[in-house]
C-alpha positions as CSV (number, residue, x, y, z in Angstrom):
1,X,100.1,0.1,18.7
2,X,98.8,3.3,20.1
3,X,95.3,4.8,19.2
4,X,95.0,7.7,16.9
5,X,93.8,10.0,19.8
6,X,97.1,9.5,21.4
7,X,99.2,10.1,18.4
8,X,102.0,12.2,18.6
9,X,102.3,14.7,16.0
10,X,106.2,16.2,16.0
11,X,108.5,13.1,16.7
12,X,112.3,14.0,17.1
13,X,114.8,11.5,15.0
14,X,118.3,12.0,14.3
15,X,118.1,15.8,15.5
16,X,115.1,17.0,13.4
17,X,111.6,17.1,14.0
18,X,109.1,15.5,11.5
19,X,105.7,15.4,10.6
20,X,103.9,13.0,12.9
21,X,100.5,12.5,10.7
22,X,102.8,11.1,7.6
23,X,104.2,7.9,7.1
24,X,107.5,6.4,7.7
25,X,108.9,6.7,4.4
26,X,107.8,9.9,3.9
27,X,108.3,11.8,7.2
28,X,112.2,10.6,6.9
29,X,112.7,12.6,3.5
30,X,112.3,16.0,6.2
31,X,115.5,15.1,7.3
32,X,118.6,16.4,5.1
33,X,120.4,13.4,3.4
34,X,117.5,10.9,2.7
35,X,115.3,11.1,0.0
36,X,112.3,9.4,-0.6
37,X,114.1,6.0,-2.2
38,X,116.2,5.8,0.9
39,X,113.3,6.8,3.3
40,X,111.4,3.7,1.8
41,X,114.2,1.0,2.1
42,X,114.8,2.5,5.9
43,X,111.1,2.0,6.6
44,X,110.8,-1.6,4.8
45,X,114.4,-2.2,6.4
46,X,112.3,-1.1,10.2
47,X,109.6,-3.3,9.4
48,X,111.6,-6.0,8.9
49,X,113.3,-5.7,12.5
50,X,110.1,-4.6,14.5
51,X,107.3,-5.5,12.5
52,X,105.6,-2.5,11.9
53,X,104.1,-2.0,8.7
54,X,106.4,0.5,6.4
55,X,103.7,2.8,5.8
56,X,101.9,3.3,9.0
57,X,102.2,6.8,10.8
58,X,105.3,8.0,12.5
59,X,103.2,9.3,14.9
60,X,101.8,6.3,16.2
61,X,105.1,4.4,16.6
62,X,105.9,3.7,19.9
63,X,108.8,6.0,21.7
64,X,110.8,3.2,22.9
65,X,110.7,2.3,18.9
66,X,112.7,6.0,17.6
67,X,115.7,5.3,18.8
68,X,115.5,1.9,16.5
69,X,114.2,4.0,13.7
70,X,116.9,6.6,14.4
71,X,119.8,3.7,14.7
72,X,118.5,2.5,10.8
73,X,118.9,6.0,9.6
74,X,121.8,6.7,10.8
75,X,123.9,3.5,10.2
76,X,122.1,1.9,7.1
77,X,125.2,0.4,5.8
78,X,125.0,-2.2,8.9
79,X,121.3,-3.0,8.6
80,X,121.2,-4.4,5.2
81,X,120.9,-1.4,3.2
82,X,122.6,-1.7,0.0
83,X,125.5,0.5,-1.1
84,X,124.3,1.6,-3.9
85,X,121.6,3.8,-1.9
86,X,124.0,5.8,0.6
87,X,124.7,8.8,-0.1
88,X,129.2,9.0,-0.1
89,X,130.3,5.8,-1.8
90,X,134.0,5.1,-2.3
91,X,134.7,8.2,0.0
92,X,137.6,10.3,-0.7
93,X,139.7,9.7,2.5
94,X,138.4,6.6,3.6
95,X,137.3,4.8,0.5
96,X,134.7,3.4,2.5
97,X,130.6,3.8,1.8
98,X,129.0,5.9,4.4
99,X,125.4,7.9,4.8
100,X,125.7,11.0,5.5
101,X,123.1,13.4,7.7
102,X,122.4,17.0,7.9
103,X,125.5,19.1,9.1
104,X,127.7,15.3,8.5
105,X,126.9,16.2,4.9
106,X,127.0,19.8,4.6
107,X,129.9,19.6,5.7
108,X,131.2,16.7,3.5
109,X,130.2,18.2,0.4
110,X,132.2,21.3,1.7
111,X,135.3,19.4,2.2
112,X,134.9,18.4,-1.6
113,X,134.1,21.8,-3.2
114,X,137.3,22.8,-1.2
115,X,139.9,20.0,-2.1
116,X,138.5,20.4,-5.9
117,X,139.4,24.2,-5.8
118,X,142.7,23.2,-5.0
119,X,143.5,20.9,-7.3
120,X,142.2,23.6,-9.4
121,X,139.5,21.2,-11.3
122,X,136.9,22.0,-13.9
123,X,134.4,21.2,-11.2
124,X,135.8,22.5,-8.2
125,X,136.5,26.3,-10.3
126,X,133.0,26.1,-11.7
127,X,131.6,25.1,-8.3
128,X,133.4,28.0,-7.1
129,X,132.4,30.6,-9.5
130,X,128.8,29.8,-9.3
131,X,128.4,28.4,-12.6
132,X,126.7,25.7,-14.4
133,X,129.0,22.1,-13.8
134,X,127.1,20.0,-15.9
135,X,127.2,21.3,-19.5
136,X,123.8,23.2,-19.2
137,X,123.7,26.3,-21.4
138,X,124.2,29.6,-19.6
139,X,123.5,32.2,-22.1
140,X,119.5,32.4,-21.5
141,X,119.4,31.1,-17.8
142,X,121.7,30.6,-14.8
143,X,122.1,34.3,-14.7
144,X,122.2,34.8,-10.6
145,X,120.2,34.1,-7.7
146,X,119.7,38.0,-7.6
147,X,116.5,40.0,-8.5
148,X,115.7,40.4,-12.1
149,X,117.6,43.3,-13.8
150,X,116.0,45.0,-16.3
151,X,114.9,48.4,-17.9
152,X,111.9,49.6,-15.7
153,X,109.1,52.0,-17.3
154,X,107.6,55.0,-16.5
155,X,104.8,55.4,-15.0
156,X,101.9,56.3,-17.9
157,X,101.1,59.6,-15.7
158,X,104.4,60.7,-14.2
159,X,105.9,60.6,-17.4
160,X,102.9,62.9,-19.4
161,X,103.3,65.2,-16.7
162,X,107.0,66.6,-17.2
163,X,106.6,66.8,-21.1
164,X,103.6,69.0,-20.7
165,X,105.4,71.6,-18.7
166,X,108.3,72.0,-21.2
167,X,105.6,72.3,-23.8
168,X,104.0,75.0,-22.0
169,X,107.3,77.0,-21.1
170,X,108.3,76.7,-24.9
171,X,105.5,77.7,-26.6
172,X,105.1,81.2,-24.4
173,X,106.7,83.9,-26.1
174,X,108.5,86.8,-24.1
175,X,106.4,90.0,-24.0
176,X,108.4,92.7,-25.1
């Protein structure tokens, strides 16, 4: 393994730059698509093919080791990962399990939203809408991503300074 001085401290894997100083399982949740479960069982699922402890620094891995790193991540489903971890089970289309990555899965989930809309499904129109899917209440929250709406106050200041000029102009009499 390499020293600490020469550790590297952005390392590129499946098209995304992680942290370098953290460990395996933890620099793999930076990338879109694993979470911290499936970034442990890829690094236990690494150690077990290069023998490199699971939660050693990212940074420190040998470069000739990312592309075997980046081949677990990418295929899990052929190294031994179980099904029940990956992200699309029972696919749509293929009816096959797959992991998805970053734009893979962006756009997957897309392709969903979309053929739900046209089936015209609670979930897809809801999706659609921007509302709740998941029987959550809406009346208190959910209200928007926007700014909060809302009466805004006066100013203390600006708001004694008009009424005192009206009182001044009405209680002047004409002279006559």
């Amino acid at each position: 393994m390499m020293a600490e001085k020469e550790a590297r401290y952005i390392v590129r894997i499946a098209g995304k730059d992680l942290n370098g100083s953290l460990p395996i399982c933890m620099a793999l949740t930076g990338i879109k698509g694993i979470s911290h479960r499936m970034g442990k069982n890829i690094a236990i699922v690494f150690e077990k093919e290069t023998k490199v402890p699971y939660n050693s620094k990212i940074g420190v891995l040998p470069e000739n080791l990312d592309k075997t790193l980046e081949e677990i991540a990418l295929n899990p489903g052929k190294h031994g990962i179980p099904s029940w971890s990956l992200n699309r089970k029972k696919e749509f289309e293929t009816g096959e399990n797959s992991h998805k990555l970053m734009a893979e899965l962006d756009f997957a989930i897309r392709k969903d939203v979309q053929r739900m809309n046209e089936t015209k499904s609670y979930r897809g129109l809801r999706l659609s809408w921007g509302l709740t899917v998941r029987g959550q209440r809406t009346k208190s929250t959910h209200r928007g991503k926007g700014p909060v709406v809302g009466v805004m106050k006066k100013d203390a200041k600006t708001a004694a300074a008009p009424a005192k000029k009206t009182e001044e102009k009405t209680t002047a009499a004409p002279k006559k």
